[in-house]
Structure formats: structure tokens, C-alpha cells
N, C-alpha and C positions, 0 to 999 in steps of 0.2 A: 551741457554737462549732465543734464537730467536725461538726457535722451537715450546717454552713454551708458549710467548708472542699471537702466531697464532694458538697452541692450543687454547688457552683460549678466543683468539678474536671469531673463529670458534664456540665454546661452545658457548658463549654471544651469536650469531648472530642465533643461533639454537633455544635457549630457547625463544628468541623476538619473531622468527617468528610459533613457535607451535600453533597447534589450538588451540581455547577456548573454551569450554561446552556453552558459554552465547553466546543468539542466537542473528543473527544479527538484527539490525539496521533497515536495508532493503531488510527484508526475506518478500517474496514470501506466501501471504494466504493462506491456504488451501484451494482451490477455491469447493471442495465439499464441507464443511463444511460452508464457503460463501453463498451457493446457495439452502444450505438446508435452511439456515434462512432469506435468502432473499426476495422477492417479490419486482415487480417492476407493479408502480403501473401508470406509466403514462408518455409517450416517444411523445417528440417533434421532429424536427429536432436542436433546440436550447435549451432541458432540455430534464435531466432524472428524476424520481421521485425513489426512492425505499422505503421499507419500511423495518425494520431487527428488527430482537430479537435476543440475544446472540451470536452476533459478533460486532466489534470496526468499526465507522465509515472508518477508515483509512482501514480497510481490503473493506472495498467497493468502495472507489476512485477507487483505481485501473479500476476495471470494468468499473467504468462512466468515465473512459480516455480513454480504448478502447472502448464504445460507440459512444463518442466525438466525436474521430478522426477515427472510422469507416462514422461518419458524417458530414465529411465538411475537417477532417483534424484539426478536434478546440481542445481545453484544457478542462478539466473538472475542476470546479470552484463553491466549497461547496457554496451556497448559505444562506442556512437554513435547520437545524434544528430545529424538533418538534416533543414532547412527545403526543402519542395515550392515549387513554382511560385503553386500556387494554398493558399499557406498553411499545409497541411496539415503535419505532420511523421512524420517515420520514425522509428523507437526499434530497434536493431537490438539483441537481447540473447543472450549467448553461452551457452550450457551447459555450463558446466564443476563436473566430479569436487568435492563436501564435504571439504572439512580433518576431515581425521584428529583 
């Protein structure tokens, strides 16, 4: 009966941890696919500007944190967005100083 008990614990403990088809959470852009729809329209030491069609702002953070913190070591920090004429939109993200 004990043998049974750890069978089954084992079983439970296998199915928990199986992979899932549903992608994660905090998957990694396609950064070709990024960069085909991106443009950057204007670099400070203290802001990025880009501009994108058909990608999610959130697929472009990423970049403006390694812009960031290629300069200065700062955080990237959406500031504004705004919709173009022809669709397109601006993502303007600020560079500012890591909390302590």
C-alpha cells in the first residue's frame, strides 16, 4: 500500500511539473522581427525615442533597458506614447538613475 501511496505521489509530482503549449509570461521578442518594425528616431544620453508598427510596445522595452544601461547603467522608463498620421506610434523612454 505504501508502494501505491509513492507511486501516485510520483505521478502527481510529474503531471504538476510537464510543460505547457502556452507561451510564457516572460518570453524573449523576437528581436528580428522587433527590428524589422522598428526605427529609432532620436537618442539622448537621458532618452530613447523609437518608432514601431506591428509589434507591442512591451516587445520594445526590452531594447530601451539595454540602451539605458549601455548608458549610464539607468533603467528604461516609458514615458509617452503617441499615435503617427500614418499609424505608426512613438514610444519615448526616459533614462533614469537605479533605486538604491
Amino acid at each position: 500500500m505504501k508502494n501505491l501511496w509513492y507511486g501516485l505521489l510520483i505521478l502527481l509530482t510529474a503531471c504538476a511539473a510537464a510543460p505547457s503549449d502556452e507561451p510564457e509570461i516572460w518570453e524573449i521578442p523576437n528581436i528580428n522581427r522587433v527590428a524589422a518594425h522598428t526605427r529609432v528616431i532620436k537618442t539622448t544620453p537621458t532618452m530613447v525615442v523609437y518608432e514601431y508598427k506591428d509589434v507591442r510596445v512591451d516587445e520594445i522595452a526590452p531594447v530601451a533597458a539595454l540602451y539605458c544601461y549601455d548608458h549610464g547603467k539607468k533603467q528604461a522608463e516609458l514615458q509617452q506614447i503617441t499615435m503617427r498620421p500614418d499609424f505608426a506610434r512613438r514610444a519615448v523612454f526616459a533614462c533614469v538613475k537605479l533605486p538604491h
